[in-house]
C-alpha positions as CSV (number, residue, x, y, z in Angstrom):
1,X,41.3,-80.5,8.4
2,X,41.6,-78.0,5.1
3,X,44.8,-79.9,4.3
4,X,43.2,-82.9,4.6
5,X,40.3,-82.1,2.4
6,X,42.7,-80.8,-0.3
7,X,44.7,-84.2,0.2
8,X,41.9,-86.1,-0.9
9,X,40.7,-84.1,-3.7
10,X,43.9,-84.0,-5.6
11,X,44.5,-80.3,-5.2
12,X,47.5,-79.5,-3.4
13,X,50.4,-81.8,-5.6
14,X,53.5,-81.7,-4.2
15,X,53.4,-79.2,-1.8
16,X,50.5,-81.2,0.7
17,X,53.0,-82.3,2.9
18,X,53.7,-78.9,3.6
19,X,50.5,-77.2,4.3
20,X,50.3,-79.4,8.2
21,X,53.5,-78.1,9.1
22,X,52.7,-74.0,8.1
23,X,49.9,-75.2,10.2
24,X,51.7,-76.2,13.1
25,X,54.4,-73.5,12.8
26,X,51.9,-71.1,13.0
27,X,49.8,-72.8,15.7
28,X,52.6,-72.8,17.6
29,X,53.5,-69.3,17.7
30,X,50.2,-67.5,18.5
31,X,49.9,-70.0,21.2
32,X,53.6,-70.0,22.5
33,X,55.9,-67.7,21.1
34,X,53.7,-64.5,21.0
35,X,52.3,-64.6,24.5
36,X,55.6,-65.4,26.0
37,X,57.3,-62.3,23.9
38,X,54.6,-60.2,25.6
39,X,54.7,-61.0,29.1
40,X,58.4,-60.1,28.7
41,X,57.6,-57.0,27.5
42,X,54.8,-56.0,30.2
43,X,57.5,-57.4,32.9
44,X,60.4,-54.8,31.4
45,X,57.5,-52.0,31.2
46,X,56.2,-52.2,34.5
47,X,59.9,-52.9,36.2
48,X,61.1,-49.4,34.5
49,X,58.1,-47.7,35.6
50,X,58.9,-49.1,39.2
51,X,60.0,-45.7,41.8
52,X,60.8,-44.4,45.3
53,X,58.5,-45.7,47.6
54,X,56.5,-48.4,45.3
55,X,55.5,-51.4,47.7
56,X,56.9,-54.3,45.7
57,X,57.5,-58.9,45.7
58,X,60.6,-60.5,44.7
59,X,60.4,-63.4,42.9
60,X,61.4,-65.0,45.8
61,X,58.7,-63.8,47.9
62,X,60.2,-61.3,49.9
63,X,58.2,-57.8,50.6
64,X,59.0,-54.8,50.4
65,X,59.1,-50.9,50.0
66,X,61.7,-49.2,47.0
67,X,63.7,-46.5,48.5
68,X,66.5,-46.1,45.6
69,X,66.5,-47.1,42.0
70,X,69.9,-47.5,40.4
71,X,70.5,-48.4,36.6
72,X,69.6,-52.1,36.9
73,X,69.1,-52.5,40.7
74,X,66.7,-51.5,43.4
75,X,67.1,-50.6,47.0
76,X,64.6,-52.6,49.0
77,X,63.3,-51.8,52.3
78,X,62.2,-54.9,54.4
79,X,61.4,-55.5,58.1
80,X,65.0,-55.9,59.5
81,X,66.9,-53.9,57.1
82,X,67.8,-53.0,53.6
83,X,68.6,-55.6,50.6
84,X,69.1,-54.8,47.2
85,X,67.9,-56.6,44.2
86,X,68.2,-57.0,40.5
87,X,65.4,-55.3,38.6
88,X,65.2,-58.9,37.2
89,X,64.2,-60.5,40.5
90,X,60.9,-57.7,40.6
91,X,58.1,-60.3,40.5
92,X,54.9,-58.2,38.0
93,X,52.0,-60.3,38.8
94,X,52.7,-60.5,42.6
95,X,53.9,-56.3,42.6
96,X,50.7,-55.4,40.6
97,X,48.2,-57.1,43.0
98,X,50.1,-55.7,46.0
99,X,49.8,-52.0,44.6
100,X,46.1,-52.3,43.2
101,X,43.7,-50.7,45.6
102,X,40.5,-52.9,46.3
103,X,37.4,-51.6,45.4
104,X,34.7,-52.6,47.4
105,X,31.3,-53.7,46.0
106,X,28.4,-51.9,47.5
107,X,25.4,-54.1,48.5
């Protein structure tokens, strides 16, 4: 809308047609870019903070307790055995809700 404005009167010259797209370049990475780059750090965060004995979901859904930590995997216990998994495959929004404890709201 500013570009436009300065369109009409006259005072940007040569360089209106460039004003919209610094607009859209920087539109696009508060709303794209810089949330994405942050959810990636908050995943690599919370997966390094991950130890023995945390309660954790795979990406893939699958439950379980940590009872090793390697250099990039994890030792998973689960009903009918053990698996092991990538530290990748840790699932943050699914983990985090599963290891919060619920507070109860008193009446």
């Amino acid at each position: 809308m500013i570009a436009t404005i300065l369109l009409q009167a006259g005072g940007l010259g040569q360089y209106g047609q460039l004003v919209p797209m610094v607009l859209i370049i920087v539109v696009f990475y508060f709303f794209m870019i810089r949330p994405q780059v942050k959810k990636q750090k908050d995943q690599k965060k919370y997966v390094e903070e991950l130890k023995k004995g945390d309660r954790v979901i795979t990406n893939a859904g699958i439950h379980g307790r940590i009872i090793d930590v390697n250099d990039n995997t994890f030792l998973v216990e689960v009903d009918n055995g053990k698996i092991r998994f990538d530290k990748s495959a840790i699932s943050l929004e699914a983990s985090k809700a599963l290891n919060t404890p619920v507070v109860e709201k008193k009446a």
